[in-house]
Structures are given as structure tokens and as C-alpha cells.
N, C-alpha and C positions, 0 to 999 in steps of 0.2 A: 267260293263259298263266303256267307257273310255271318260272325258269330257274333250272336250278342249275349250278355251277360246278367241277367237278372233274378231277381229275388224270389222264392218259394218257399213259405211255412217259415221265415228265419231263416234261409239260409241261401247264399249263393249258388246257382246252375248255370250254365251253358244252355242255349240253343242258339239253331241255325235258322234263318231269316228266307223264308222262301212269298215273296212277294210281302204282301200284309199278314202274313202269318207268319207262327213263330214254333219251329220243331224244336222238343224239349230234347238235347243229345243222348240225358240218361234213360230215354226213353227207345232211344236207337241203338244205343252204344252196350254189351250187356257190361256189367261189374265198375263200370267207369266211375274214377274215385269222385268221391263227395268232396273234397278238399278243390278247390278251383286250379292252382295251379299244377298240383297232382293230373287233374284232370286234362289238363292244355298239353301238357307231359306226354297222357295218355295216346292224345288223338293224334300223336306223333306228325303235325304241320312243320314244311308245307308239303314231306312225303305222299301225306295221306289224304290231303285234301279231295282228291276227284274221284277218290272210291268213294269219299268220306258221302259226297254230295251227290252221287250216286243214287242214293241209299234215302234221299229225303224223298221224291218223288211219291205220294200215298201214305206218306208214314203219317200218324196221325199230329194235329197242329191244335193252334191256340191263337184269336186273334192277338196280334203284333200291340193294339190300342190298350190293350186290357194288361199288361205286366207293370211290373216297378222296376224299371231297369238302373244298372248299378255302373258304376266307371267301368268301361272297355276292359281292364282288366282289373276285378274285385281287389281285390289284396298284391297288389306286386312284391317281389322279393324285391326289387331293385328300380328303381325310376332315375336311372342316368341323365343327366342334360347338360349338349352341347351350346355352348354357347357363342355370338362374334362367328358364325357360322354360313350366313351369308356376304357376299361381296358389299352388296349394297349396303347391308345394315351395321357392316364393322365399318364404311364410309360415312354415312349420316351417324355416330355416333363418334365420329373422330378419333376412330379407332386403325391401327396398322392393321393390314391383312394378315392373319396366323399362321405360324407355320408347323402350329400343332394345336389341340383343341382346347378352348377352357373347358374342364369338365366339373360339372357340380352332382348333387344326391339331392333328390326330392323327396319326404316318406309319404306313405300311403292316404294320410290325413289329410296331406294338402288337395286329395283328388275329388271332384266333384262326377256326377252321371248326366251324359245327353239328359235336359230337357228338366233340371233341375235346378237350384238357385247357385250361385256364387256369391262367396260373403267376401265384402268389402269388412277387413277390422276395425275394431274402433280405434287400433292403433294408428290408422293411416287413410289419407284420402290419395293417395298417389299410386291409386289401385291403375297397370297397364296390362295391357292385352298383346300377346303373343300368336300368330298363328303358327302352328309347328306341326311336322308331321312323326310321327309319334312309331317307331318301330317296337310291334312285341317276337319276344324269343320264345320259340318253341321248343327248341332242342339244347341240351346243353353244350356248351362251347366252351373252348381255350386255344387261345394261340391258332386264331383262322389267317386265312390268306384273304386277300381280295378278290381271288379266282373263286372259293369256297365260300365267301364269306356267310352270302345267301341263302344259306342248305339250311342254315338255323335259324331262320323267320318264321314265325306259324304266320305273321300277315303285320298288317300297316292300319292305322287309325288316325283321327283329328284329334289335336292336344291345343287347348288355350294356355299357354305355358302362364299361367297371369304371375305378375311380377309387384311387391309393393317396393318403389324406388327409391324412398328415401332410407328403409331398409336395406335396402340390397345393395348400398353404400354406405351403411356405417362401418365396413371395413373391408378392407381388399378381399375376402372369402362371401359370396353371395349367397350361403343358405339360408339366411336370414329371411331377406326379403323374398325366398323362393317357398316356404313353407307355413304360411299360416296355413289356418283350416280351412278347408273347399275352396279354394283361390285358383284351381287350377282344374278345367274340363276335359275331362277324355272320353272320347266316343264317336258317335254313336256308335260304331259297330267294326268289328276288327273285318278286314277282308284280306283273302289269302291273295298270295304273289300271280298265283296264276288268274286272276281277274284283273292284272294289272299287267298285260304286256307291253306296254312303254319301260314295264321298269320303274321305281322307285324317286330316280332322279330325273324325271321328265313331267314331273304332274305342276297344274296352275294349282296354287295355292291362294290364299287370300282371307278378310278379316273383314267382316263389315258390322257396324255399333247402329241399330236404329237403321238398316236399311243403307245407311253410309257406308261406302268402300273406302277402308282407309289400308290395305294392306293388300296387293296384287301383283305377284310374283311369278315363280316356276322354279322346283327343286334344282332345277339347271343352274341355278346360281349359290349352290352349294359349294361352300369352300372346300368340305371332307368330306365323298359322294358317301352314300349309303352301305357299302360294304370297305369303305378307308374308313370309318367310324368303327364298326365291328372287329376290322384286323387290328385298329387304335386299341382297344377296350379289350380286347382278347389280351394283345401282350402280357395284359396286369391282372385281367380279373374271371373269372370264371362267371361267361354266362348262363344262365338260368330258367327253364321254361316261366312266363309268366314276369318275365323281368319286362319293363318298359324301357325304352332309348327316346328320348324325344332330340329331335337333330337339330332345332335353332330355329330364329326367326327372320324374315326376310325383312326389309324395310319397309319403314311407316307406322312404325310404332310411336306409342304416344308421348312419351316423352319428352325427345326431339321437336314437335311441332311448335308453331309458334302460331298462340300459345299450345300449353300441352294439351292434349287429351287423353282423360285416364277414365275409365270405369265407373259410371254413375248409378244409384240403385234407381232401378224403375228402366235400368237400360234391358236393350236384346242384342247378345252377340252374336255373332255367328261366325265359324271358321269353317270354311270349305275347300277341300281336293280333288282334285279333280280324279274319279274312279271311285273313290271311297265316300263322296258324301258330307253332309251338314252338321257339324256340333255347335247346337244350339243350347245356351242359359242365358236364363234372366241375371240381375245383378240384384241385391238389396244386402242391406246394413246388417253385420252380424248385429246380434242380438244382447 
């Protein structure tokens, strides 16, 4: 099943994506809360996903072209990100391999929706593109295994972790440079585990600016697979339905190139997984 998240009268919904159409859940679901991640809570993923999707087949829809869709996950409680998490990209950054994760906090601000703009601040032109695959929790957690870890995934999405660099080094803690406003895409559309039998750590990943492939990878070269990040994060913290985990970014980011390449306005990005699909934004100049 593939959920997407957009807007009605003011306010954020749920539905599910059936071809070019788009099933509203509180239209399927009865009493499902109005609060988003209440509601993600509800549809208890990725338990309940195949009865879930069962249940679309005739239920009435809405074309997919016509919505204002909103970041993969409206409001998170939590937007975790791993960082120096690929082989390759803790290499090209002259970085020692970890032997535990840098973990940072993104808030909710910094998130932009498939198909919407990203602002470059007027603080900075050292705007870089991240492709990242972006895990939401569905079920609450503490203290998982790596046998278990999984049970508490409602699904997986595309994240442009975007990053301003000259920030994100004014001092050894990176929240800085990780949270301006809309600097960071999530979406298009959450898809649950069971559309993905490879698994989590076997998808091609990649980044392309303008039709340019500058970022082409595969989760396989994850330093902390997708469920050693959840048993990581569990020891300390309690997860959340509606929380985000973005897991890190693979090599060829812009930085490092010679010269650099960071995010121009009037750019089109794009990050793509393989199973899950295109998050696509333009770029231009906050205002």
C-alpha cells in the first residue's frame, strides 16, 4: 500500500494511492482520528496493511492530480538523522568508518512536500542535496532487537536530507546547518514493507539536479542496516508512530566535488528508490 498525505479544508488526511487515484482513509476507515499521527497510530502498520488495502478496491477515490499534497509525514513527532552512514560517503569525506552513529534532530519546519519548492536561505548559498531513505514508525517502540526491529515500520519514503554546509560546521553539533525552513523533501509517498520484499537494505538509491546523476548507490552499503539503526535508537529513546528516521546519505554529494555542487534556484531535483519512487522539488531563493 502507498499512503499519501494531503491537505482538506485546512487540514491534514491520509489517503491511499491506487493507480492515479487517491482513496481518502477517513472515508474507509470509520472514527479514524483527525490528528495525522494519531491516525498513522490507528491504522496500526505494517500489521494491518493487506487487510488495510484489501478494502480499497471500489471504495470511492479522487483523482491523484487534483490534491495539495503535504510532506510524507505532516507533523512528525521526531525526525531522527543518521549521519557518515554510508561506506562510501564517510570515505569521500575523509571520514573514519563508525562504529556507532552520528545521530542528529531535524524539526518539522525544515520539511518540504513532493512537488513543491525548497528554499535556498538568504543566509547561505552552500545549499547540498542529500539522497536518503527515510524510515516512518508506526507503532510505538523501546528497546527493539534487530530480529524485531521491523514490526514497528508503518513503511519507507524519499528524503532530500538538504544540508546548508557552511552551517553545519560552525560547530562540532550539526543542527544548524540541518534545519532551516523547507530545506529538506520528504515523499512522495510512504510505502509499506510488504511492497518491498528485497528488504529495506537492498534498494538503488540516487540524486539526480537537472537530469544529472550525481548520486548512485544501493542501501547495501549502509554502514547501520535498517533495523541496527532502530535497536541503536530504541536503547535511548522511545519510538513514536509518525516519527521519521532518515538513515544517511550515500556518496557524491556536493560538497566534495571539484568544484562543489550545491543547489541552485531554478534547479529540479530528484531522489529516487528503488520500490518507492521519485521525490521531486524545484529549488528557489527564500524570500
Amino acid at each position: 500500500m502507498r499512503l499519501i498525505a494531503f491537505e482538506q479544508e485546512g487540514r491534514a488526511q491520509w489517503g491511499a494511492r491506487v493507480g492515479e487515484a487517491l482513496v481518502a482513509l477517513a472515508d474507509l476507515v470509520p472514527d479514524l482520528p483527525a490528528e495525522p499521527n494519531a491516525a498513522l497510530a490507528a491504522l496500526d502498520l505494517p500489521r494491518n496493511a493487506q487487510a488495510l488495502a484489501a478494502k480499497l478496491a471500489g471504495a470511492p477515490s479522487r483523482p491523484l492530480a487534483g490534491i495539495t499534497r503535504l510532506p510524507a509525514v505532516p507533523r512528525p513527532g521526531k525526525i531522527i538523522c543518521i549521519g557518515l552512514n554510508y561506506v562510501e560517503h564517510a570515505k569521500e569525506g575523509n571520514n573514519p568508518i563508525p562504529d556507532y552513529p552520528a545521530v542528529f534532530l531535524r524539526g518539522p519546519s525544515s520539511l518540504a512536500a513532493h512537488g513543491s519548492a525548497l528554499l535556498r536561505p538568504k543566509a547561505s548559498q552552500k545549499f547540498d542535496y542529500e539522497a536518503e531513505l527515510a524510515i516512518v514508525i508506526g507503532r510505538r517502540a523501546r528497546h527493539l532487537t534487530e530480529a524485531d526491529a521491523l514490526d514497528c515500520v508503518a513503511g519507507y519514503t524519499c528524503m532530500n536530507e538538504g544540508s546548508l554546509r557552511d552551517f553545519q560546521r560552525k560547530s562540532t553539533q550539526w543542527s544548524m546547518g540541518k534545519n532551516f525552513d523547507r530545506t529538506g523533501g520528504l515523499g512522495p509517498e510512504i510505502v509499506t514493507p510488504d511492497e518491498l520484499p528485497q528488504g529495506p537494505n537492498a534498494l538503488r538509491i540516487s540524486s539526480r539536479i537537472n537530469g544529472r546523476t550525481l548520486q548512485d548507490s544501493n542501501t547495501a552499503d549502509m554502514i547501520f542496516s535498517v533495523p541496527r539503526i532502530l535497536a541503536i535508537l530504541t536503547e535511548v529513546m522511545t519510538l513514536e508512530p509518525g516519527d521519521v528516521i532518515a538513515t544517511g546519505t550515500p556518496s557524491g554529494v556536493g560538497y566534495p566535488r571539484q568544484p562543489p555542487v550545491f543547489m541552485q534556484p531554478g534547479d529540479t531535483v530528484e531522489i529516487e528508490i528503488e520500490g518507492i519512487g521519485i521525490l521531486s522539488n524545484s529549488v528557489e531563493d527564500e524570500a
